[in-house]
matplotlib code that plots the C-alpha trace (Angstrom):
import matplotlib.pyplot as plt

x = [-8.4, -7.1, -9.8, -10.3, -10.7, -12.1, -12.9, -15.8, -15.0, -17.2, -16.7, -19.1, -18.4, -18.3, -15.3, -13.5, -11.8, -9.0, -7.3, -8.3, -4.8, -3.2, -1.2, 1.8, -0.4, -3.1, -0.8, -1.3, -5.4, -7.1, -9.3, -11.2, -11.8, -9.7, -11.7, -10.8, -7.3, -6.3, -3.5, -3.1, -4.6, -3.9, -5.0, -4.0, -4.7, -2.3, -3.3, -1.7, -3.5, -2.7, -5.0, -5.7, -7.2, -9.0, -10.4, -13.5, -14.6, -18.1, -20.5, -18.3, -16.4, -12.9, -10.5, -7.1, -6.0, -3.0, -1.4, 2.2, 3.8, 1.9, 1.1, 0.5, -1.3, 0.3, -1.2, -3.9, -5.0, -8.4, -10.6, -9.7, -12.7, -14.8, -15.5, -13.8, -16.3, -16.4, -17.1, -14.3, -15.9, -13.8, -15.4, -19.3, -17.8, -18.6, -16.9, -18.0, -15.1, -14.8, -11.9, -11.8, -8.8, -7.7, -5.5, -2.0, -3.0, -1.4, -4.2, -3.2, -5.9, -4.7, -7.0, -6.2, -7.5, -10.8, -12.1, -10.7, -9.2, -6.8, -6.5, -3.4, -2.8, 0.3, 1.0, 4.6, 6.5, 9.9, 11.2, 14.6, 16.2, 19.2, 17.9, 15.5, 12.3, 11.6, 8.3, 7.0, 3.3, 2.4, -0.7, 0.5, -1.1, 0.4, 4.1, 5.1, 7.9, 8.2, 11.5, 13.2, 16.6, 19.4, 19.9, 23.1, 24.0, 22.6, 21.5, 17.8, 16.1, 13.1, 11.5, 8.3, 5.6, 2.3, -0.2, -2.1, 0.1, 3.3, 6.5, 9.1, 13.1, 15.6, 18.3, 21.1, 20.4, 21.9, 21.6, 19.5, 17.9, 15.9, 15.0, 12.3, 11.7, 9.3, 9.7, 13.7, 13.7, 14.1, 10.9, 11.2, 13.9, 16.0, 14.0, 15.6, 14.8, 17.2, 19.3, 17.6, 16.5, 17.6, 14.2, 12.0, 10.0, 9.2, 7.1, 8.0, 4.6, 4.0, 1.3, -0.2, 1.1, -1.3, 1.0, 4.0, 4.4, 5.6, 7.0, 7.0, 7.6, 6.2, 7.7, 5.2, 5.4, 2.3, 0.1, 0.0]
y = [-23.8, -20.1, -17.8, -15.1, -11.4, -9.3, -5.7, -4.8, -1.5, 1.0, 5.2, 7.1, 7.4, 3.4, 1.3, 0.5, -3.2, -4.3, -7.6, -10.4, -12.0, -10.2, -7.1, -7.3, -7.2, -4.9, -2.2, -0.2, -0.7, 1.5, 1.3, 4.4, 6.8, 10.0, 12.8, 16.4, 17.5, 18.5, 17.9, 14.0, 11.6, 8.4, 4.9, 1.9, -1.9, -3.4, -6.9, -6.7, -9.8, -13.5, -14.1, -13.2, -10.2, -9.2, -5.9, -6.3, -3.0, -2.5, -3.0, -5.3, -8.5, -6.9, -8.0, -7.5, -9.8, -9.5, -12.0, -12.6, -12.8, -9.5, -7.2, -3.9, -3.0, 0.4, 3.8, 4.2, 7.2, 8.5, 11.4, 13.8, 14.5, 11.8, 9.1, 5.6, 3.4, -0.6, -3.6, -5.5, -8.7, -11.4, -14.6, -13.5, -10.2, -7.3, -3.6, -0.8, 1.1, 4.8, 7.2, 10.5, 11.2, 15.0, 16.7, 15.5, 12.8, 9.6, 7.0, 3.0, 1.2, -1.8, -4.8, -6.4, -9.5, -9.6, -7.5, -4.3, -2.0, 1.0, 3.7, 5.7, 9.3, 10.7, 14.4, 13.5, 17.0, 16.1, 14.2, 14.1, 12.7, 12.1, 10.4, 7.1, 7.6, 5.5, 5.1, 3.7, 3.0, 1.9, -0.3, -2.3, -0.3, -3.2, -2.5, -0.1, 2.7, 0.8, 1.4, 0.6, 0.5, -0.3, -4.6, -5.4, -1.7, 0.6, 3.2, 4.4, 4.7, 5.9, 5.9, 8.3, 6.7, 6.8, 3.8, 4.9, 7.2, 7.3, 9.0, 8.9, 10.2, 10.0, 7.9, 7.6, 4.8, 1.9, -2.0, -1.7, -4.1, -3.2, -4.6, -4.1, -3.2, -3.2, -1.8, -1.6, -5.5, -6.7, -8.3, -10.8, -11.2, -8.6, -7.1, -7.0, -3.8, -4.7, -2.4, 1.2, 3.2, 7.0, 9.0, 6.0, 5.4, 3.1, 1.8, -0.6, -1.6, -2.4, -4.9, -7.3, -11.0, -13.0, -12.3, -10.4, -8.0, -8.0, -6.0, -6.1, -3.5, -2.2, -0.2, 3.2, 2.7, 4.5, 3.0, 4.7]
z = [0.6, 1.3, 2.1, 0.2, 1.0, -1.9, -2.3, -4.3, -5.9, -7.3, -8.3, -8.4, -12.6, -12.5, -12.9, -16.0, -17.4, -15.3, -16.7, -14.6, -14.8, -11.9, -11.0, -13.8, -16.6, -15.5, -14.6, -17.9, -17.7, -15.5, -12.7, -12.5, -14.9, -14.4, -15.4, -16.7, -16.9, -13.5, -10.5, -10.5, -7.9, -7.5, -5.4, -5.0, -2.9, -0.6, 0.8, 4.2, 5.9, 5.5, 2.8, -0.9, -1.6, -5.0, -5.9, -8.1, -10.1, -9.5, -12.2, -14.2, -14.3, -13.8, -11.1, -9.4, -8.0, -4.6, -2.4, -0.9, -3.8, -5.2, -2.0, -3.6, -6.9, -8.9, -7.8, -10.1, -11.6, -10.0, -10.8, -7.8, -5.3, -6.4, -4.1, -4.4, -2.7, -2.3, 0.0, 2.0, 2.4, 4.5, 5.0, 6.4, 7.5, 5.4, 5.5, 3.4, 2.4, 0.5, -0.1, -1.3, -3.1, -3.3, -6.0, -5.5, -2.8, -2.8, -1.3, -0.2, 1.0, 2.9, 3.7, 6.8, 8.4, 10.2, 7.2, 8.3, 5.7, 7.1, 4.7, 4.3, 3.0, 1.6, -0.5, -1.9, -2.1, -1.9, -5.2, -5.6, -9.0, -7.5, -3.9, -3.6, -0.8, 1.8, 3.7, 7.2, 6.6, 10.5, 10.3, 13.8, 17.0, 18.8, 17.9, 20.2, 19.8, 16.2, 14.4, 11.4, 11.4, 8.4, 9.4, 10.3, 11.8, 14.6, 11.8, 12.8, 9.3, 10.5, 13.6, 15.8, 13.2, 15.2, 14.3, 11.1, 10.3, 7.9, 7.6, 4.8, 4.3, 1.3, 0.8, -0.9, -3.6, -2.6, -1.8, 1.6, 4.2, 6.7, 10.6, 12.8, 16.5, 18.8, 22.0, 21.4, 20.4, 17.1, 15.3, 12.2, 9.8, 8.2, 4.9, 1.9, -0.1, -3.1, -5.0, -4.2, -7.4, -7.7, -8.5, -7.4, -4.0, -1.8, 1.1, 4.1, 5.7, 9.1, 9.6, 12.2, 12.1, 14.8, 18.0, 16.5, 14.0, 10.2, 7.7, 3.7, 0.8, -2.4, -5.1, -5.5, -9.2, -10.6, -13.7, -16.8]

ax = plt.figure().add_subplot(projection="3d")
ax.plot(x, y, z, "-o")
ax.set_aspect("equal")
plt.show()
């Protein structure tokens, strides 16, 4: 039997139903309530360990669920400057967890193993209707020098991303896949991106694997 990660989840306001049948069909149901008109913020859950995660609203029976198959929930909609506060619970380890997300602000909390969760800021200003985006989201202190490069080709996509930190570029929109390296040296298989979307945006993440490194990717499609 897999163990399970979960993240308890709770805003200050209280969460709202999220369908307990897994990312696909509670995209459109939100998380937290969004408050007043103002400049959108959004959050969402990346499971970035070797287990499942699930994010459990707090103060109700709602649930989202992430594993391989499902890494990353949508951005969800978030009141801005309200606290979004929870429990990372893995096996009989426990880690309080609690984001603030500001106007505009982009937040992905990844759960890791050894109930750690990284969180990960980003303030997009560069959309481009004609260009796809393409984010490193370093989560690996162990990678050194870590670089991602277009497989196949010595084409630095992006490269200079310090651990925790995360830096993004536009492409042209394309079929793309992607390699790692560590220290100059390639890590892992080639990662298939797919057929690149103009106007749409994307993130590569850089996790630990037990002794090596690994990569995946999520579209940044936002819930509405």
């Amino acid at each position: 039997m897999k163990k399970l990660i979960s993240v308890a989840v709770g805003g200050l306001l209280g969460g709202v139903a999220l369908a307990a049948s897994g990312v696909a069909s509670a995209a459109d149901i939100p998380l937290y309530p969004t408050g007043p008109a103002q400049d959108s913020s959004f959050v969402r859950f990346v499971d970035g360990g070797t287990h499942a995660v699930e994010v459990t609203a707090a103060g109700s029976k709602a649930r989202l669920s992430l594993d391989a198959a499902n890494p990353a929930s949508h951005f969800l909609p978030v009141a801005a400057g309200k606290p979004v506060a929870g429990t990372l619970t893995s096996g009989g380890a426990h880690q309080d967890v609690s984001a603030t997300v500001q106007p505009g602000e982009f937040v992905s909390i990844v759960a890791l193993d050894g109930a750690r969760a990284v969180t990960v800021r980003e303030k997009p200003d560069d959309f481009n209707a004609l260009k796809a985006s393409v984010a490193l989201y370093n989560l690996d202190a162990r990678c050194t020098a870590p670089t991602l490069k277009v497989a196949g080709r010595d084409v630095v996509l992006l490269d200079g991303v310090a651990a925790g930190q995360t830096k993004r570029r536009q492409v042209n929109p394309v079929t793309l896949s992607v390699q790692l390296s560590c220290g100059g040296q390639p890590v892992g298989q080639a990662l298939s991106l797919g057929t690149l979307v103009a106007g749409q945006r994307y993130t590569v993440f850089l996790v630990p694997a037990g002794a090596q490194s690994r990569i995946f990717f999520a579209n940044d499609a936002v819930s509405h």
